[in-house]
C-alpha positions as CSV (number, residue, x, y, z in Angstrom):
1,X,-32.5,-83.7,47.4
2,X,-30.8,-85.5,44.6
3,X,-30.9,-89.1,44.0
4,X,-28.9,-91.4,41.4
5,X,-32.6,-93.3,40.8
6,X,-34.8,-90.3,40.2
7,X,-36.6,-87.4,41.9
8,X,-37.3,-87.7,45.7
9,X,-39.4,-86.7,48.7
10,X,-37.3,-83.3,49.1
11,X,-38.9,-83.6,52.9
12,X,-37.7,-87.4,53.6
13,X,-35.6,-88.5,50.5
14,X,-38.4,-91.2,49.6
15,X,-38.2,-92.1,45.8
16,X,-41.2,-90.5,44.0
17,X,-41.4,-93.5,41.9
18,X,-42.0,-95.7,44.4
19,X,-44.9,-97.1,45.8
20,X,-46.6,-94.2,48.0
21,X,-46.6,-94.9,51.7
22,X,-50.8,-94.6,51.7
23,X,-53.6,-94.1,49.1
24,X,-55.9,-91.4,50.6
25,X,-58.1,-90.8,47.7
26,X,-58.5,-91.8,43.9
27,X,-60.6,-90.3,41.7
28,X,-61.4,-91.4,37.4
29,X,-60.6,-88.1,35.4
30,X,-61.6,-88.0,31.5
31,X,-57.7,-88.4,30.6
32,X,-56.3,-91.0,33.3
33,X,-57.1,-90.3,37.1
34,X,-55.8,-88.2,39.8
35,X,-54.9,-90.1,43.0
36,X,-54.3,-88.0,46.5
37,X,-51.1,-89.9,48.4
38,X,-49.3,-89.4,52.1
39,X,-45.9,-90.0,51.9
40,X,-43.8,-91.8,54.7
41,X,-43.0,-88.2,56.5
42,X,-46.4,-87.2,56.2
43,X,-46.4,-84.8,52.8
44,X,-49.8,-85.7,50.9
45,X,-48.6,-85.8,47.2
46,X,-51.3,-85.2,44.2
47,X,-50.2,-88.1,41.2
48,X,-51.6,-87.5,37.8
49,X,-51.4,-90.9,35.4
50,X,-52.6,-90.2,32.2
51,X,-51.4,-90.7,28.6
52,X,-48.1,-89.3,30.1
53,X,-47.4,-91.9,32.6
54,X,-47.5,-91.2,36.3
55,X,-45.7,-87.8,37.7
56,X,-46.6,-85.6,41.5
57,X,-48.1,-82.0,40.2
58,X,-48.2,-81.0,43.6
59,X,-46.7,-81.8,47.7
60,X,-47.0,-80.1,50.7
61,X,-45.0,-80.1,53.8
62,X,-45.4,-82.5,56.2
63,X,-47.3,-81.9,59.4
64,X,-45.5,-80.3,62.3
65,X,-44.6,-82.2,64.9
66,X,-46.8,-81.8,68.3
67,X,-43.0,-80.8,70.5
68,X,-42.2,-78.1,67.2
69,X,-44.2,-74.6,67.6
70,X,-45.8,-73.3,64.2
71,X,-43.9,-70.1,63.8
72,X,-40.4,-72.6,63.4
């Protein structure tokens, strides 16, 4: 998904830059710090900040739904 802001939840279309939806973990890292996020739809997001500024290295899917089955 494209957005005229920046990058985007390609799952829910929620700007990456903006605040996450709920902290689930941070953790100190000799260069900046690594914090574990959940996104709105449910994707947990991995956010780097270092010398760099802030960027996601890595999302997964969000959960399936309890009416989907998991071979959809």
């Amino acid at each position: 998904m494209t957005s005229t802001t920046g990058p985007v939840c390609p799952h829910c279309g929620w700007p990456d830059g903006a605040e996450p939806f709920q902290v689930v973990s941070c953790h100190t890292t000799a260069v900046g710090s690594t914090v574990w996020t959940r996104c709105g739809c449910g994707s947990l997001q991995v956010r780097v900040t270092d010398a760099c500024g802030t960027r996601i290295v890595s999302r997964s899917r969000p959960p399936l739904s309890e009416s989907s089955p998991a071979w959809q």
